[in-house]
VOSEDO-441300 format. One record per atom (N, C-alpha, C): x, y, z negated. Coordinates in steps of 0.02 Angstrom, whole numbers, plus 50000, padded with zeros to 5 digits. Example, Ala and Ser with C-alpha at 12.3 -4.5 7.8 and 13.67 -1.06 7.14 Angstrom:
<lumlums>
506604971649610;506154977549610;506604983549610;506424988849646;506844994749643;506455000249606;
</lumlums>
This chain:
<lumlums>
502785191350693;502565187850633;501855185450642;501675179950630;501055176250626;500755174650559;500135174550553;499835171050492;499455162450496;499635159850445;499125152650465;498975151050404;498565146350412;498395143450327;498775139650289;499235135950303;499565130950264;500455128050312;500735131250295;501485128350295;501665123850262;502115118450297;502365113050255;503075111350269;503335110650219;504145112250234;504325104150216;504695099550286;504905093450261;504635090250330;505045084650343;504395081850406;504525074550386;504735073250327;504715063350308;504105063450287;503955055950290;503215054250245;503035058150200;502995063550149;502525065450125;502275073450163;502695076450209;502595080850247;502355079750292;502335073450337;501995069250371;501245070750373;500905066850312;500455067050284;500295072050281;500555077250235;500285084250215;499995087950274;500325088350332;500225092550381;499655090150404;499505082150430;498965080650452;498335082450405;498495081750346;497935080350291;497685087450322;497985096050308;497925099850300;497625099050379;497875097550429;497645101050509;496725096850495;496855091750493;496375086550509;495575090850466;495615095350394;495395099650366;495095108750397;495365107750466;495235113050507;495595117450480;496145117750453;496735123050433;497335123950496;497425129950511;498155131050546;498695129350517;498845122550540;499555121450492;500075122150545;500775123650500;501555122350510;501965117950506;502095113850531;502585107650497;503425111450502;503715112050477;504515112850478;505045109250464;505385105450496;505785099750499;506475102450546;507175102750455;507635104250482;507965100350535;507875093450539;508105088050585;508085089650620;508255087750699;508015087850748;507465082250767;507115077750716;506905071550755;506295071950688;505755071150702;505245070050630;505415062350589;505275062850535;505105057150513;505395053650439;506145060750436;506475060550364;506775054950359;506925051550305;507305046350261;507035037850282;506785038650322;506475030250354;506725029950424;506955034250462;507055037450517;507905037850491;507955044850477;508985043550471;509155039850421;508935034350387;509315029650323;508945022750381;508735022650426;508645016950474;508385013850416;507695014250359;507475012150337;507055004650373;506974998650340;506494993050376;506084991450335;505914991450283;505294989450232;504944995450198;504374996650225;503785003350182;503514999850109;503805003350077;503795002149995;503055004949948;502935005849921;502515005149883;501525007349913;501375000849951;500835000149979;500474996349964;500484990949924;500354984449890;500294985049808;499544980549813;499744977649733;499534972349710;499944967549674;499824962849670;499044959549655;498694956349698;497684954749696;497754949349631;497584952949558;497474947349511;497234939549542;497464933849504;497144925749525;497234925349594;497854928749646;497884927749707;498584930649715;499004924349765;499834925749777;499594929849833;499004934049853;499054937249907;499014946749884;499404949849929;499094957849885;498834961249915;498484966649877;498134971549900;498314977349924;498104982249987;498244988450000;498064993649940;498364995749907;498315002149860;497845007949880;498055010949959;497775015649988;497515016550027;496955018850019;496495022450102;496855029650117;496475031250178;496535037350204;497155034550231;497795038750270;498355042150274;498695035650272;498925033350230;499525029350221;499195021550259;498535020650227;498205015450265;498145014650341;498105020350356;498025022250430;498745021350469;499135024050438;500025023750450;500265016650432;500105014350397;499995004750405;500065001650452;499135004150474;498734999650522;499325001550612;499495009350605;499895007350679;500585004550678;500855005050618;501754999250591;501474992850615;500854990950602;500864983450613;500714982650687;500274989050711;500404986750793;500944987350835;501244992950801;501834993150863;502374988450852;502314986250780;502944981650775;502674973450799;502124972650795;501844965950807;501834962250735;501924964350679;502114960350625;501324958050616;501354954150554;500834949150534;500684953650450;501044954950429;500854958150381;501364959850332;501174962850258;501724963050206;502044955750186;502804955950176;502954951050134;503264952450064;503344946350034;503584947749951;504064949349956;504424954349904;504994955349890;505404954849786;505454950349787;505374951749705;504604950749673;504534955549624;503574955949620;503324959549654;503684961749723;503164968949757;503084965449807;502654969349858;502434967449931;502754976049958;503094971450027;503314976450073;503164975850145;503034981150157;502834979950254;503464981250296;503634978350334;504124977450364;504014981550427;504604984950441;504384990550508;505214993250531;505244994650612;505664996550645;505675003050637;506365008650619;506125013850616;506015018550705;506185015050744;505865017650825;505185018250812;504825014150796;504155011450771;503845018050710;504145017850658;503895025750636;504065030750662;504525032750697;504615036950722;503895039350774;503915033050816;503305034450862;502765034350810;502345030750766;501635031850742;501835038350721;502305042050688;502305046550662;502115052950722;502345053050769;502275057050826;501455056850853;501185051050861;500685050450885;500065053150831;500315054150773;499935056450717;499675063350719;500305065150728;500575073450734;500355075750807;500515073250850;500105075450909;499295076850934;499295071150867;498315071750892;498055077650861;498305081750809;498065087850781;498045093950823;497485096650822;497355102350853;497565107550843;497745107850774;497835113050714;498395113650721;498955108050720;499505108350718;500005109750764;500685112750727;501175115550763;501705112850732;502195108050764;502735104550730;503415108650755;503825112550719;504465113550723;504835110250710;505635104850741;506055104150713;506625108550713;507355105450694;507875111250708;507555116850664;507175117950606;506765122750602;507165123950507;507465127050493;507755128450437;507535135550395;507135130750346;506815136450292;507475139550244;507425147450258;507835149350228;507585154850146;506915156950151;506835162250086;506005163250088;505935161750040;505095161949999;504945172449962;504485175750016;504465180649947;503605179849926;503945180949867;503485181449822;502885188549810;502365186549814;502215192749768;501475192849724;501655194349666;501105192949626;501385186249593;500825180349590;500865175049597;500805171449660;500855170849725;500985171549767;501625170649832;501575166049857;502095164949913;501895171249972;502245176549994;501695179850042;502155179450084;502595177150108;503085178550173;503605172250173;503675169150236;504225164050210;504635166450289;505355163050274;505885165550344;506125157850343;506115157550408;506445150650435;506925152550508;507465149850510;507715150250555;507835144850610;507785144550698;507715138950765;507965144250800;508025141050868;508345142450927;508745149150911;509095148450831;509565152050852;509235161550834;508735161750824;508215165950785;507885164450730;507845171550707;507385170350634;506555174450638;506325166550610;505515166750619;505145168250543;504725173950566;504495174750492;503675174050493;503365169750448;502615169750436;502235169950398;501845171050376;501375172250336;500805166450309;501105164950241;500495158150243;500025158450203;499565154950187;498885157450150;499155151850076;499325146750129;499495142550051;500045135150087;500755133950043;501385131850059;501655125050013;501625120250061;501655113950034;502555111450031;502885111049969;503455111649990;503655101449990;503665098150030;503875091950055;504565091750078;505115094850040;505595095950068;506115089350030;505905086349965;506375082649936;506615086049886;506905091749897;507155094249844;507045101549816;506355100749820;506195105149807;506245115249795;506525116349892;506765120849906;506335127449909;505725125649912;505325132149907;505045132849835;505135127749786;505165132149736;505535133849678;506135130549716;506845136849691;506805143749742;506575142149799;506755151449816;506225154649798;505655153749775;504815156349736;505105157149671;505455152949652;505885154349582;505405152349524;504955146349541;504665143949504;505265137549459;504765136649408;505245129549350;505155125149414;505845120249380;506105116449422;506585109649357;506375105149389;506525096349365;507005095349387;507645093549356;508285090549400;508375084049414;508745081249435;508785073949442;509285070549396;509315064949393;509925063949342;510145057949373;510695059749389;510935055849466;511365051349425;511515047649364;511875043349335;511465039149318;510795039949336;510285033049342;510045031449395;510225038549460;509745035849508;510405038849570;510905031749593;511335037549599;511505036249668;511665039649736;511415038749799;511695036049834;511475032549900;511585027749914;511645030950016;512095027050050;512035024750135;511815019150151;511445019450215;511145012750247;511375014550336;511365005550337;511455006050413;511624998950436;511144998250465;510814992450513;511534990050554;511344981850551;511684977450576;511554974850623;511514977250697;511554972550763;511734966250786;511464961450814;511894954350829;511964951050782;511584948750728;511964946250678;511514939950679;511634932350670;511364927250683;511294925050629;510444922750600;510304920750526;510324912450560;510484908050526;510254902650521;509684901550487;509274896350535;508424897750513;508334891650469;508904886650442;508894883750378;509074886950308;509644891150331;509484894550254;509424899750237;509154902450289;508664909650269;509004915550266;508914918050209;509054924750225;509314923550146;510014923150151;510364921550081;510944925750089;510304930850047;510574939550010;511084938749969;510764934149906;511514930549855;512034929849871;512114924849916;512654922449940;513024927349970;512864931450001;513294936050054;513584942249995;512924942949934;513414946949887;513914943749864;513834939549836;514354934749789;514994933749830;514904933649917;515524933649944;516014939649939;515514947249948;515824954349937;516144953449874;515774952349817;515974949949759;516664948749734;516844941849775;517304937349791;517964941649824;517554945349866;518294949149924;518384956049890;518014959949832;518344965549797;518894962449754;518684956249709;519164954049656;519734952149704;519634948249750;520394947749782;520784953149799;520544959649815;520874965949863;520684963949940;520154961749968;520044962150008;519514967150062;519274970449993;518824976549994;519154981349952;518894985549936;518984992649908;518394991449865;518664994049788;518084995049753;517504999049750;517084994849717;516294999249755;515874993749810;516504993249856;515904989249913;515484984149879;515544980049829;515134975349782;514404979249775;514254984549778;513684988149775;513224987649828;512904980949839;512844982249906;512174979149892;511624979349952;511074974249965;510794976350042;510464967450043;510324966150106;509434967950113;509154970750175;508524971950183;508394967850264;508164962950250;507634961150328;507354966650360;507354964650446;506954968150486;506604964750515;505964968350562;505584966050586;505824964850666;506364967150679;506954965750741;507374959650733;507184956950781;507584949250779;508434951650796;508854946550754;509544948550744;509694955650689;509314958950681;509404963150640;509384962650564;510024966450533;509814965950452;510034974250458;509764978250362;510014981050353;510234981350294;510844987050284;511344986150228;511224992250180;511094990250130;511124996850067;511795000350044;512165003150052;512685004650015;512745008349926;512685005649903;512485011749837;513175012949821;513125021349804;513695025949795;514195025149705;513685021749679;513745022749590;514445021449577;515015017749598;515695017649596;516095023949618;515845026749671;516325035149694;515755040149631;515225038749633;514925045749597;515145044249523;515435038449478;515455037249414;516385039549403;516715040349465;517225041449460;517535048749463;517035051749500;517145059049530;516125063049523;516195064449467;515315066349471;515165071649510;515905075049512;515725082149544;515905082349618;516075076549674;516295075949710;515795077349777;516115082349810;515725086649865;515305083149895;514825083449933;514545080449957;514825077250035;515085079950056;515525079650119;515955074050114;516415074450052;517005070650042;516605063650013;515895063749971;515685058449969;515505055850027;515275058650061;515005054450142;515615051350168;516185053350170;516765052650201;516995044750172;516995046350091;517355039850066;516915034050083;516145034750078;515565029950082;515715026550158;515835029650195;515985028350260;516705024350261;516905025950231;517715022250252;517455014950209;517045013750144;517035008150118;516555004750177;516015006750196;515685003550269;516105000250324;516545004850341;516995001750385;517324996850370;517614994250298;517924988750260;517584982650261;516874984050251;516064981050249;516154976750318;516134981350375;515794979950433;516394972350451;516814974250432;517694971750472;517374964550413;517394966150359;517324962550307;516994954250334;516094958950337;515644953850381;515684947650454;516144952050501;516484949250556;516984944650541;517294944650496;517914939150488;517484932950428;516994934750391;517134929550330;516204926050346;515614931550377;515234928350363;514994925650426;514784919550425;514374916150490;513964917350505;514024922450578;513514922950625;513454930750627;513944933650593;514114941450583;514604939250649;514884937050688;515524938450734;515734943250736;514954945350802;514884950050844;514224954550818;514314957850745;513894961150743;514074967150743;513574973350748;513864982450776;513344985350736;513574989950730;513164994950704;513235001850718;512785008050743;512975013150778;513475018450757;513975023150799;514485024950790;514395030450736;513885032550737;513665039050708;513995037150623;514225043150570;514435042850512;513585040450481;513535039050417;513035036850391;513075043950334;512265046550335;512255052750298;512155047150242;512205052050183;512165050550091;511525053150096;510995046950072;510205047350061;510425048049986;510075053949958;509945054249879;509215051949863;509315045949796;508615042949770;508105050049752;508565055349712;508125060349702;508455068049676;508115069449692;507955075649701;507745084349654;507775089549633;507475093149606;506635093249608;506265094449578;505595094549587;505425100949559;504725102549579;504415110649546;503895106249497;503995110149458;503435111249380;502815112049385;502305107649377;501695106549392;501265108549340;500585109149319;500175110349289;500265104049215;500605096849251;500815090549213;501355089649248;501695084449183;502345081649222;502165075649215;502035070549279;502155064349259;502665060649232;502525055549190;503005053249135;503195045949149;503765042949150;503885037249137;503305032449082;502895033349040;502785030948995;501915030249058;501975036549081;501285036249118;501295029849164;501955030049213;501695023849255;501895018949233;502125015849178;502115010349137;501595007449111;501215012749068;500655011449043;500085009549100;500045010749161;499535012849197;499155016649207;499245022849181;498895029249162;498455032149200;497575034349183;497275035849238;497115045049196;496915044949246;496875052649251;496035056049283;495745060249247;495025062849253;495275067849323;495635072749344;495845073349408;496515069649477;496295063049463;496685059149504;496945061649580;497305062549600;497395066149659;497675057649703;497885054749679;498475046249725;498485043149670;498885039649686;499015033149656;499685028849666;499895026449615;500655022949637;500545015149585;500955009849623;501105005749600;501675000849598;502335003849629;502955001749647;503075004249573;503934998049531;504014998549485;504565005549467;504695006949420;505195011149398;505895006649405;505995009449464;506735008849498;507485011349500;507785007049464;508475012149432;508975010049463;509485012749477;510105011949509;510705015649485;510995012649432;511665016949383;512085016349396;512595019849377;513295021249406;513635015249406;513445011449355;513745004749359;513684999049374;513225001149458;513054997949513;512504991249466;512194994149416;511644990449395;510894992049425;510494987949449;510034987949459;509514986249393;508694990249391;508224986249371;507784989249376;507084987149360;506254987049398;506024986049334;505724990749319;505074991449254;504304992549280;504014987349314;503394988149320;502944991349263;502354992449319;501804994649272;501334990149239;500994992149165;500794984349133;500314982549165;500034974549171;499614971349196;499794970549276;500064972149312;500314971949376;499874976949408;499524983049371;499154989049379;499314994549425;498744998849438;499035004449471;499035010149429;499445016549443;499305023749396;499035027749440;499005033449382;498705038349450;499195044349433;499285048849489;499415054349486;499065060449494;498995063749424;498465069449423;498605075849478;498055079249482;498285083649542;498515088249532;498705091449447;498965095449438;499855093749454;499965089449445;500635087449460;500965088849545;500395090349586;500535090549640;500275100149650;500215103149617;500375109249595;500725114049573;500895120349591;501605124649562;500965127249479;501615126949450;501025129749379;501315137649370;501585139549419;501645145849423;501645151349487;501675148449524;501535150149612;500535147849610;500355152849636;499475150949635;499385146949698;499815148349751;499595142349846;500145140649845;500725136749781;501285133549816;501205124549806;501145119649837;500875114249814;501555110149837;501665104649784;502025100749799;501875093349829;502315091749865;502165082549906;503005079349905;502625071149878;503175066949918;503905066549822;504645066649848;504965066549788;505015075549759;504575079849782;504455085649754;504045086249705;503645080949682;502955083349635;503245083349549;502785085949536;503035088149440;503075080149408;503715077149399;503555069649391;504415069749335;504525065449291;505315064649250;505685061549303;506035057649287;506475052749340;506305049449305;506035048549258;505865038649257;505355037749319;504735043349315;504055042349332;504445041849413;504855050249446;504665049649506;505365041949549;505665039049486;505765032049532;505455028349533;504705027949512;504295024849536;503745028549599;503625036549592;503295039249661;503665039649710;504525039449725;504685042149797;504805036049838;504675030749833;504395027849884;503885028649940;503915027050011;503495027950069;502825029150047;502665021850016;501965025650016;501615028549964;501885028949911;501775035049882;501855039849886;502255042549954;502495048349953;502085049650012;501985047650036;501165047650095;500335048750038;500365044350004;499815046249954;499915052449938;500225053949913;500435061649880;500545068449918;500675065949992;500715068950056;500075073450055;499425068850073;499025067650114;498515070950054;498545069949974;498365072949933;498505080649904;499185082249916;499355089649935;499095093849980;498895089750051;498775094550091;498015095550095;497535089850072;497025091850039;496925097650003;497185096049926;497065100749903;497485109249917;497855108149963;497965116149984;497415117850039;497035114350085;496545116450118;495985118150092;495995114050030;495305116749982;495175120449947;496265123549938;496065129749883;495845136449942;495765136349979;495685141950053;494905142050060;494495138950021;493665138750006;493475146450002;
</lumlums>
């Protein structure tokens, strides 16, 4: 058994962050990442656009970076390794466009430069004990052994907020009939014509077209297209809201299963009806079920839908978000409730706090937030802001 200062359970963008924030602070940190590969939900959902990094520059169609530190820095190497030129529009937001090979590597090169740090993957947190107020022992299990350590103070970046259900602190549920989950997976070979662009419409309206006939399976109409920064490449959203509105209680397994068989309908779909799909592929592997969200732990505050609407600032600001409140309902409806004035909010730092664990800190779609608020924080880079602000303040409570 070992002791260190700061464990962080999760290795996507806001665990990312956290770990560096905390090493870079001269703390012994842990990173723990059940995957085998770092990098979370941008990485296995073959994510291509980093979301909420931008905000719109009043009296200018051009926008602004939201964040320093961390996420700015994680920017600046997306744009080198991918060669891109910069964010483009999407709707009213700005998105940076990125290969996930490309995060994968900045993310590595991040993590490597820490002195402090020790990255486990394959690394599965299994039990938090408690004592006092107090995390004093956590067990994780790798190679097939169980590792037990001792942390001074425990950042849980896990998504769903797994260390503080086993701390047995309050806990936020999700309400998955507004935010309801979705598969992705990238399209190889696929030839845009460079007259008419990238016509997302059209290719729905054809899915559209081929459910009402019986040429799809219902559901596949749930769909959207995302640009890459890889030439020939698109990627595909699948949203689940047709199997989850039909079967709410439907395993998680058997949802992956059905989501996959409508993909395969998709893929066959694309090859016969749309031009320049022929010969397009996509890898053999099943496509895991990305959930929008998640359980969260109970913070000192809960951020509120009304907060990042309003623009809400806060006397202990810990980040900042400015991507809109993003909904996705069972009835494959989309919509985007920005914040007023085309503003940013803030997120206080109690929110990124257990209000009942004294060193358990939350990052990323874990922080004390409703589901209105956190479909507007679990985006990339807010969940890097929030990262990078967790692991701060767990190195600072060790003063």
């Amino acid at each position: 058994m070992k002791s260190v200062d700061a464990v962080v359970i999760g290795g996507g963008p806001a665990g990312i962050a956290a770990a560096v924030a905390a090493a870079r602070a001269g703390r012994k940190t842990v990173l723990l990442e059940k995957a085998p590969f770092i990098g979370g939900i941008p990485v296995k959902g073959y994510m291509t656009t980093l979301c909420g990094l931008y905000k719109s520059r009043p009296g200018s169609g051009l926008p602004e970076m939201l964040h320093d530190g961390f996420a700015r820095e994680f920017a600046g190497l997306l744009t080198d390794l991918d060669g891109v030129e910069g964010p483009f529009q999407m709707g009213r937001a700005w998105v940076l466009p990125f290969c996930p090979e490309s995060f994968s590597a900045a993310a590595r090169r991040l993590l490597e430069d820490q002195a402090n740090l020790e990255v486990r993957c394959e690394a599965r947190f299994c039990e938090a004990a408690v004592s006092g107020k107090r995390i004093a022992l956590l067990t994780y299990t790798a190679d097939d052994k169980v590792y037990r350590v001792q942390p001074r103070t425990v950042v849980d970046a896990s998504g769903d907020a797994v260390v503080c259900r086993a701390a047995g602190a309050r806990l936020l549920f999700p309400d998955i009939a507004r935010q309801v989950p979705a598969i992705t997976f990238p399209l190889y070979n696929v030839r845009i014509n460079e007259i008419s662009g990238f016509p997302a419409v059209r290719w729905q309206m054809m899915i559209r077209h081929g459910v009402d006939d019986g040429d799809l399976p219902p559901g596949a109409d749930y769909v959207d297209f995302l640009p890459s920064p890889d030439p020939g490449t698109l990627l595909v959203k699948l949203n689940l809201g047709s199997l989850v509105k039909t079967d709410a209680q439907i395993p998680e397994q058997e949802l992956a299963q059905r989501a996959n068989a409508i993909k395969a309908h998709l893929i066959g779909f694309f090859r016969r009806c749309f031009s320049g799909f022929e010969n397009c592929t996509t890898p053999d592997e099943s496509s895991p079920v990305l959930h929008r969200e998640g359980a969260r732990g109970r913070g000192g505050y809960v951020l509120t839908n009304p907060d990042v609407l309003s623009a809400a600032k806060f006397s202990d600001a810990a980040a900042r978000g400015c991507w809109p409140v993003e909904q996705w309902d069972e009835n494959g409806h989309f919509s985007a409730d920005y914040p007023a004035g085309g503003q940013y909010y803030e997120i206080p730092g109690r929110c990124l706090r257990s209000a009942e664990i004294e060193n358990l800190f939350m990052a990323g779609r874990s922080i004390s937030a409703d589901s209105g608020a956190i479909a507007s924080t679990r985006v990339i880079g807010c969940c890097m802001a929030t990262g990078e602000a967790a692991g701060k303040l767990a190195a600072e409570s060790l003063r």
